[in-house]
C-alpha positions as CSV (number, residue, x, y, z in Angstrom):
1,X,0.0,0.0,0.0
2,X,1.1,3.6,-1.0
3,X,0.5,4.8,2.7
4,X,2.7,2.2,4.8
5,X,5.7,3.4,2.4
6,X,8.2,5.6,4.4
7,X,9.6,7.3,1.1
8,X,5.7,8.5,0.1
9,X,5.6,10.5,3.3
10,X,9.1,11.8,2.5
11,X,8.0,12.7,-0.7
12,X,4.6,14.4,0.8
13,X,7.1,16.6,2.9
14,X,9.1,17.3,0.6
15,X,5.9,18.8,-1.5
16,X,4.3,20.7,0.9
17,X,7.6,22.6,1.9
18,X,8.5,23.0,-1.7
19,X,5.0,24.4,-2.2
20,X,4.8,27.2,0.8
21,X,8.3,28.6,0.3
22,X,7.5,28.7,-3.4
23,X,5.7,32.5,-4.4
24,X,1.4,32.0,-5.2
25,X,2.9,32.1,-9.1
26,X,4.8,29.3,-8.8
27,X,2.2,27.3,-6.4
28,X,0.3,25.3,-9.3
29,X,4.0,24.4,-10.9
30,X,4.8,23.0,-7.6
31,X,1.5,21.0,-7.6
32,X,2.5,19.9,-11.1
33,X,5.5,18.6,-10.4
34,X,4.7,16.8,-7.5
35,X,2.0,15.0,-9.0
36,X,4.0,14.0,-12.4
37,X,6.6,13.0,-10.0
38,X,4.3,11.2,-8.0
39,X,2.7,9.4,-11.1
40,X,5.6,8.0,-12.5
41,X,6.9,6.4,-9.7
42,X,3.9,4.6,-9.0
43,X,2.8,4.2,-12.8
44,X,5.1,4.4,-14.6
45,X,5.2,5.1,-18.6
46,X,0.9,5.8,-18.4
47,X,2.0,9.1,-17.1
48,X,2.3,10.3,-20.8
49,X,-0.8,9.1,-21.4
50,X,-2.5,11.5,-18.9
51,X,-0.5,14.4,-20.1
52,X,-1.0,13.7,-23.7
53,X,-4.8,14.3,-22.9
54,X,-4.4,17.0,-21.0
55,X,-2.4,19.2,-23.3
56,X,-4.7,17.9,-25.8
57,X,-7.7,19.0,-23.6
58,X,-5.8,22.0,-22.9
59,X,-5.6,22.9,-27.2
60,X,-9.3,22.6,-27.4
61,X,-10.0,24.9,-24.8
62,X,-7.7,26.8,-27.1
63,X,-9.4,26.0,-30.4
64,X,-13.0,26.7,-29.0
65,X,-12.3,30.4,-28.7
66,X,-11.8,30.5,-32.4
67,X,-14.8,27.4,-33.3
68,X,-18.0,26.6,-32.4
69,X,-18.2,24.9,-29.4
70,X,-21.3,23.0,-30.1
71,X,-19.4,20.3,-31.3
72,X,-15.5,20.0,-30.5
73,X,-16.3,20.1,-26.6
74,X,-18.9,17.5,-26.8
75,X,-16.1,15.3,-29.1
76,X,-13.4,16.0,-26.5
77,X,-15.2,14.3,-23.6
78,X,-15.9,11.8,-26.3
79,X,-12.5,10.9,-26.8
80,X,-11.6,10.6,-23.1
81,X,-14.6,8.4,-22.5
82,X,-13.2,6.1,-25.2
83,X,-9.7,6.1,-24.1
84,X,-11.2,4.8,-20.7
85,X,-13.1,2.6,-22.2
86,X,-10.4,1.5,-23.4
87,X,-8.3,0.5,-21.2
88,X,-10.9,-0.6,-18.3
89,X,-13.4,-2.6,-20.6
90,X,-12.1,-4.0,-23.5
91,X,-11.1,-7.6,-21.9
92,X,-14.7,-7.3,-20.6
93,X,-16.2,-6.4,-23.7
94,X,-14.1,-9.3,-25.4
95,X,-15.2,-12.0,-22.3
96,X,-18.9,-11.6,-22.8
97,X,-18.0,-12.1,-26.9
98,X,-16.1,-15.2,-25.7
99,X,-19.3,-16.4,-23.7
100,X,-21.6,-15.6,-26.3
101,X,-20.0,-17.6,-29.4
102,X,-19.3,-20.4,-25.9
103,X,-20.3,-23.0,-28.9
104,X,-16.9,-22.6,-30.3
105,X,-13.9,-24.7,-29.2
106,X,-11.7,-21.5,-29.6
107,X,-12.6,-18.0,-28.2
108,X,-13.7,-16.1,-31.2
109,X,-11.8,-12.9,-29.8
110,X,-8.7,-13.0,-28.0
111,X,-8.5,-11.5,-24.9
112,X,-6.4,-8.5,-24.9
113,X,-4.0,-9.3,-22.3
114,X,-1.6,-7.0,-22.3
115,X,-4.3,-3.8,-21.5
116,X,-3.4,-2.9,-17.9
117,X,-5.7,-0.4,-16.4
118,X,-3.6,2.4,-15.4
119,X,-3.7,3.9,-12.2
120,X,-6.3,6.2,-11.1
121,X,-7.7,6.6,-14.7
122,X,-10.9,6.8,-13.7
123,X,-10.8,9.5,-11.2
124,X,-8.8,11.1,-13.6
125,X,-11.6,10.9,-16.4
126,X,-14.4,11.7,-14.4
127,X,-12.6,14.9,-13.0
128,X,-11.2,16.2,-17.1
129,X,-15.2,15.7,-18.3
130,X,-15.7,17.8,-15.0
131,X,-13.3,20.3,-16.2
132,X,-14.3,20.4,-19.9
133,X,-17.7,20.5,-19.4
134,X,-18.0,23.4,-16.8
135,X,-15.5,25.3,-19.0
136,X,-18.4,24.8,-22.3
137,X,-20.9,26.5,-19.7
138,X,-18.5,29.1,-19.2
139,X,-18.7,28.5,-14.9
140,X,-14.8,28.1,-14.8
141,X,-12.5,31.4,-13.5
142,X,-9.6,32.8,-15.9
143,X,-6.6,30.7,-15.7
144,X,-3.2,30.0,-17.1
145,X,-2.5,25.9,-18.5
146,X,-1.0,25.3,-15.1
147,X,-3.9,25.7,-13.7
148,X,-5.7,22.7,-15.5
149,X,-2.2,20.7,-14.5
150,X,-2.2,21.3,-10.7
151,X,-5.6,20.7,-10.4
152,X,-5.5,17.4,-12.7
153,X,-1.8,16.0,-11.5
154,X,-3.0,16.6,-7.5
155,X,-1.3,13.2,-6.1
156,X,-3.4,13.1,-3.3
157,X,-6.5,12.7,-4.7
158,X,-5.1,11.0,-7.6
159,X,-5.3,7.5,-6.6
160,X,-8.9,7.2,-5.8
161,X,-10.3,10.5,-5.2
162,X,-12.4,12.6,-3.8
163,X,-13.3,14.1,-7.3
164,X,-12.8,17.4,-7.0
165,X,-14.3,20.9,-8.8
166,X,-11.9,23.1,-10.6
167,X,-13.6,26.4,-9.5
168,X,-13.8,25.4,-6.2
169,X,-9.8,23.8,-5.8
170,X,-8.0,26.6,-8.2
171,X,-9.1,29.6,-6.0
172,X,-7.6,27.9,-2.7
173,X,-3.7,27.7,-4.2
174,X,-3.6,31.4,-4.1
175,X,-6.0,31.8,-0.8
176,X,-3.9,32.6,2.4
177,X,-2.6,30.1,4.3
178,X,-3.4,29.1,8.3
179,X,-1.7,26.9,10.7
180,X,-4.9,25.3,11.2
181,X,-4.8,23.6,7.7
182,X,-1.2,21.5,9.2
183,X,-3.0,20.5,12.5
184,X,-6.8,19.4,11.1
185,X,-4.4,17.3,8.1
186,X,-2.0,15.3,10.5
187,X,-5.6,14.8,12.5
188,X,-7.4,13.8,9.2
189,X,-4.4,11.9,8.5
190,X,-4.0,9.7,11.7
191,X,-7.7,9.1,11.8
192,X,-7.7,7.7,8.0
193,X,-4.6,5.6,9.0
194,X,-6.7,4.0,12.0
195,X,-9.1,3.3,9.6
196,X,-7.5,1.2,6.7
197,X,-4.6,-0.2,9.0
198,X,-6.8,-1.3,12.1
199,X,-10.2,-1.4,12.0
200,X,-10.8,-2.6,8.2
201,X,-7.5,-4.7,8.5
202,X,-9.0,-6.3,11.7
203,X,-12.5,-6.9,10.6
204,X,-11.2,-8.0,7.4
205,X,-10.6,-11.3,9.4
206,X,-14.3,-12.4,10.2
207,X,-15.3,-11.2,6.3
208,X,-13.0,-14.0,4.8
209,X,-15.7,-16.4,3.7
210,X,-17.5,-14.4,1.5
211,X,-14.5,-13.4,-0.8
212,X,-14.5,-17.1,-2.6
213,X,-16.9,-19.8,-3.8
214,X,-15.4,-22.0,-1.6
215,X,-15.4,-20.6,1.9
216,X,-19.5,-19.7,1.4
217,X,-19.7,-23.3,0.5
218,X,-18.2,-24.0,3.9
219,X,-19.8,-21.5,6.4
220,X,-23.7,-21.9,7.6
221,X,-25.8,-19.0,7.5
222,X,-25.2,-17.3,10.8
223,X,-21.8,-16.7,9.5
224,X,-22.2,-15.8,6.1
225,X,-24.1,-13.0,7.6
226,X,-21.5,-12.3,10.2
227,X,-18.9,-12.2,7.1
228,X,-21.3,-10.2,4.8
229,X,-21.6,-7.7,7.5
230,X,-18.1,-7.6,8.6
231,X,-17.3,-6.7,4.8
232,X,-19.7,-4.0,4.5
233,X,-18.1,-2.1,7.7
234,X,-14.4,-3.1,5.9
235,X,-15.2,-1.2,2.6
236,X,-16.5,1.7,4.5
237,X,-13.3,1.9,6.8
238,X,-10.8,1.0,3.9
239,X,-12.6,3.7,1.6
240,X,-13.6,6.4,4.3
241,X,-10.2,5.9,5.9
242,X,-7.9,6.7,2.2
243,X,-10.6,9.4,1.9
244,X,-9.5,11.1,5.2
245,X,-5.9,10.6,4.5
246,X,-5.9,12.3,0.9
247,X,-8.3,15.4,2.7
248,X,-6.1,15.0,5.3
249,X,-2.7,15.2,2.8
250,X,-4.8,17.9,0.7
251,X,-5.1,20.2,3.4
252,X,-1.0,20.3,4.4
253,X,-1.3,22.6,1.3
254,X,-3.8,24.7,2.4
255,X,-6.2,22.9,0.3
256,X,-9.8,21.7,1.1
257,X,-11.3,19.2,-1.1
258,X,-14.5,17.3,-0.6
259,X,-15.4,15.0,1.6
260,X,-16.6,11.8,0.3
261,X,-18.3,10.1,3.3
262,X,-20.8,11.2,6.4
263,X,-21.9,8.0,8.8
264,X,-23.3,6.5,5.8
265,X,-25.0,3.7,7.0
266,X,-27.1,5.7,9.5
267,X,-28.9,6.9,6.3
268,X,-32.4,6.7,6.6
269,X,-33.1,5.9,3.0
270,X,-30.8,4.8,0.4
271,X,-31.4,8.2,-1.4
272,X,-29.9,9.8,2.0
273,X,-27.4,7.0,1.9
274,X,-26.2,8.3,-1.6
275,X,-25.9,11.5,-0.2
276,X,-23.6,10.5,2.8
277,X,-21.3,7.5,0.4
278,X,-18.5,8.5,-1.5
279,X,-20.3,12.1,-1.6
280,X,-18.3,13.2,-4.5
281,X,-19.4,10.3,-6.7
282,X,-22.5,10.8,-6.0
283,X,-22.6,15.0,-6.8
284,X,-20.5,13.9,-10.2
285,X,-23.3,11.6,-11.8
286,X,-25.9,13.7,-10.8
287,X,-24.5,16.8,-12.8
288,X,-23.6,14.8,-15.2
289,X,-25.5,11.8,-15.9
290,X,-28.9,12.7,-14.0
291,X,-29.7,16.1,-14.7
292,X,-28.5,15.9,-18.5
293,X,-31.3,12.8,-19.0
294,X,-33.6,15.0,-17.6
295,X,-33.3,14.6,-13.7
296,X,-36.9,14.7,-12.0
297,X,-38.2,17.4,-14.1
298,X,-39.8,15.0,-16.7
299,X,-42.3,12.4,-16.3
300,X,-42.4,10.0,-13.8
301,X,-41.8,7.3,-16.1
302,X,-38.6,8.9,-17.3
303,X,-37.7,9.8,-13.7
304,X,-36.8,5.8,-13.0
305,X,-34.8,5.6,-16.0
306,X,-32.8,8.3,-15.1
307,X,-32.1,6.8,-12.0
308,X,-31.4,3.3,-13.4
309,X,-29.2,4.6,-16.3
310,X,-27.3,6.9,-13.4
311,X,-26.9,4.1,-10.8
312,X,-26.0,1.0,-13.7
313,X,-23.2,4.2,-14.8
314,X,-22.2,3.9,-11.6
315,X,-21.9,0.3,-11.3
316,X,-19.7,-0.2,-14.2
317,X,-17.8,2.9,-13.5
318,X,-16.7,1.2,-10.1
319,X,-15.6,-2.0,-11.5
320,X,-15.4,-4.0,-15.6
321,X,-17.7,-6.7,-14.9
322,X,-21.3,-7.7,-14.7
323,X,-21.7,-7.9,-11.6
324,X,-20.5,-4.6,-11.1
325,X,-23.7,-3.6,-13.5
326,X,-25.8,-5.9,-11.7
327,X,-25.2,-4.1,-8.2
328,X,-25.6,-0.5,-9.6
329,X,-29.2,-2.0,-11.1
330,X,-29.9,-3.1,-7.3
331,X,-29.2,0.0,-6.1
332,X,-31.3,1.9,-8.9
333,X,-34.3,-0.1,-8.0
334,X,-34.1,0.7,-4.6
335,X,-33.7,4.4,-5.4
336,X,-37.0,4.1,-7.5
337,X,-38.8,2.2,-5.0
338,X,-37.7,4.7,-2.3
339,X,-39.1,7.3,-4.9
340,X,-42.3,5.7,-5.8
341,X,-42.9,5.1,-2.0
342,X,-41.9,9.0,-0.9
343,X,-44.2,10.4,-4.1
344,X,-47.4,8.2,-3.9
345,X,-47.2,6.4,-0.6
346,X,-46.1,8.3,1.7
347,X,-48.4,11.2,1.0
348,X,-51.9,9.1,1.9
349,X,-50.3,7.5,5.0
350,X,-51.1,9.5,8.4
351,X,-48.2,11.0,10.2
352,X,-46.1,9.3,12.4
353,X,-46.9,10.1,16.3
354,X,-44.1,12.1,18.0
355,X,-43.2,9.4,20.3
356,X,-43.2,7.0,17.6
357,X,-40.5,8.8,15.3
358,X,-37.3,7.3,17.4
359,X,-38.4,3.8,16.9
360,X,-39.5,4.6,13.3
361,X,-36.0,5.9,12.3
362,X,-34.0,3.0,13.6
363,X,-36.7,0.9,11.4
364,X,-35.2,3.2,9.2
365,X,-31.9,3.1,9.2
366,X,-31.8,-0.9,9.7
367,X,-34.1,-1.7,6.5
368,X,-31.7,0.7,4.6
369,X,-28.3,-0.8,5.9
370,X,-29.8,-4.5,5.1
371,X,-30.2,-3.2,1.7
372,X,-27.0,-1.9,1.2
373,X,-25.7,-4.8,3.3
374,X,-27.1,-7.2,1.0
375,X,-26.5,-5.3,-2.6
376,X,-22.6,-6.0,-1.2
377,X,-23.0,-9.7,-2.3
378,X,-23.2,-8.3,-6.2
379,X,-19.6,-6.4,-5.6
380,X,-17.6,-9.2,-4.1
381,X,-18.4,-12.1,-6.3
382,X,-19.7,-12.5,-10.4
383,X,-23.4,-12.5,-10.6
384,X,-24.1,-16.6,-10.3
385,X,-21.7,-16.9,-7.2
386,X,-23.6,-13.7,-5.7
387,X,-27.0,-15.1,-6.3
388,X,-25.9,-18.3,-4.8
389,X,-24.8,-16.2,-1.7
390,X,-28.1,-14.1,-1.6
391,X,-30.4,-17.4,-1.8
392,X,-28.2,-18.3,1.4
393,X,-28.3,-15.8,3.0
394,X,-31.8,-15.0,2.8
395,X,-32.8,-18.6,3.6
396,X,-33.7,-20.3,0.5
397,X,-30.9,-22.4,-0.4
């Protein structure tokens, strides 16, 4: 892991003293650097991959002053989507071929082997159609190239986020700078380290028997839901705990980026649990994957798709296989049951006694974490081995 290496932490000191001796001019240089630096060691060679699209994004900002940007912004975000696409789903895309022509003795497409997924490209991707969309609407503030480079090549959210928003990062490099920022980032920091190292390491243990085939084979019910359980608390403490070290990291440079996570699974409903897991996911497919199909401003019909086509985007986004799709579906049908109930349930039902509202929000809260809880069994395993484990789980196998 990136975090348990002494010479990262070096190189994070290093940074942020480079980068507050350095004058505001030379700030988003520094951030450059770093984060170039910090790429190739870890990635290697797909560094000039990234760079080739953004000074490629950065000469169609150009061009668009002088074209119409009807159409070279909308083939710009395009062409990033298909370079991700790419990389992270052509051996998917040539699998389910495989499967399909499965009457053949040889695979009809040969899997593309040597297509590794480089790191952090999705983050990446997600964060340039950010950028080049915002600057087509005109909402970004003047700035030089550098300013695209700092905010793209920022190693601490790099790796696996939070996403971030241009117009609200770029201001903070020339904001002044408080003592406060060094304290609250070690704090961030240790607390994120507690996280991935002890608590998700620890209750990693008892969620061992849901990560093959063979180990749900051999547990009984009582602890495949012990292990299921155990794994839902381990992704939120693996996740929330990288999340508070990159805020953490983010702010030793003065820097305040989003948070991506607020006591998720004491969400009442899985719409409030969207709004409390990774927070900055969320906010990125609803600009730009909900609203653009129309949001909730069209027919209620349309309203469900919206939020199946949203939450199966985000399925595949988080991982290339089916099962990945299959657990963003589960999560869109729960959104547009949640929906239906709120808009034409909920209305004709009385409301809820005073002194029966504390018991009714733990019903609450438990209905939606055994939801989530049980959509988990879709991200750990393919979609047969899953199904197997939900039938199990829930009694019927």
């Amino acid at each position: 892991m990136i975090y348990t290496d002494w010479i990262y932490w070096l190189f994070v000191l290093v940074a942020v003293v480079t980068y507050h001796i350095m004058p505001h001019r030379i700030r988003p240089w520094v951030l450059f650097a770093a984060g170039v630096t910090f790429y190739y060691y870890y990635a290697g060679s797909y560094l000039f991959l990234l760079l080739a699209e953004v000074i490629i994004a950065i000469l169609i900002v150009k061009a668009a002053a002088k074209w119409s940007k009807r159409w070279i912004y909308p083939a710009a975000i395009i062409g990033v989507i298909l370079v991700l696409g790419y990389f992270k789903y052509t051996n998917m895309l040539l699998d389910t071929l495989n499967d399909l022509f499965a009457f053949m003795q040889q695979p009809f497409f040969p899997k593309a082997e040597q297509i590794v997924l480089p790191l952090g490209i999705s983050y990446f991707t997600f964060e340039l159609i950010h950028y080049l969309v915002e600057r087509k609407r005109g909402n970004l503030p003047d700035h030089r190239p550098e300013g695209l480079l700092s905010f793209i090549f920022f190693f601490p959210t790099m790796v696996a986020g939070p996403i971030k928003q241009f117009q609200v990062f770029y201001p903070q490099i020339k904001a002044k700078f408080h003592i406060d920022h060094i304290l609250i980032g070690i704090t961030r920091i240790g607390f994120g380290m507690f996280k991935k190292l002890v608590l998700a390491g620890t209750i990693d243990l008892l969620a061992q028997p849901v990560y093959s085939k063979a180990g749900i084979a051999g547990a009984d019910t009582g602890t495949l839901w012990i292990s299921l359980i155990a794994y839902t608390f381990v992704i939120y403490f693996d996740f929330s705990g990288y999340s508070d070290i990159a805020i953490g990291t983010a702010r030793l440079f003065g820097i305040v980026i989003p948070e991506n996570f607020r006591f998720p699974y004491l969400a009442r409903s899985i719409a409030e649990f969207w709004n409390r897991w990774h927070i900055s996911l969320g906010s990125w497919l609803t600009r730009y994957v909900y609203f653009p199909l129309g949001g909730s401003r069209v027919p209620a019909p349309r309203v469900y798709l919206n939020l199946m086509a949203t939450m199966t985007v985000s399925g595949l986004w988080h991982g290339a296989a089916w099962n990945f799709v299959v657990w963003g579906m589960f999560h869109g049908v729960m959104l547009c049951i949640h929906r239906f109930h709120v808009k034409q349930i909920k209305p004709k039902i009385k409301p809820v006694p005073k002194w029966l509202k504390p018991g009714t929000t733990v019903i609450a809260i438990l209905i939606t974490f055994f939801g989530v809880t049980i959509s988990r069994v879709f991200f750990i395993l393919p979609i047969v081995d899953g199904w197997d484990l939900m039938l199990r789980l829930l009694g019927l196998r």
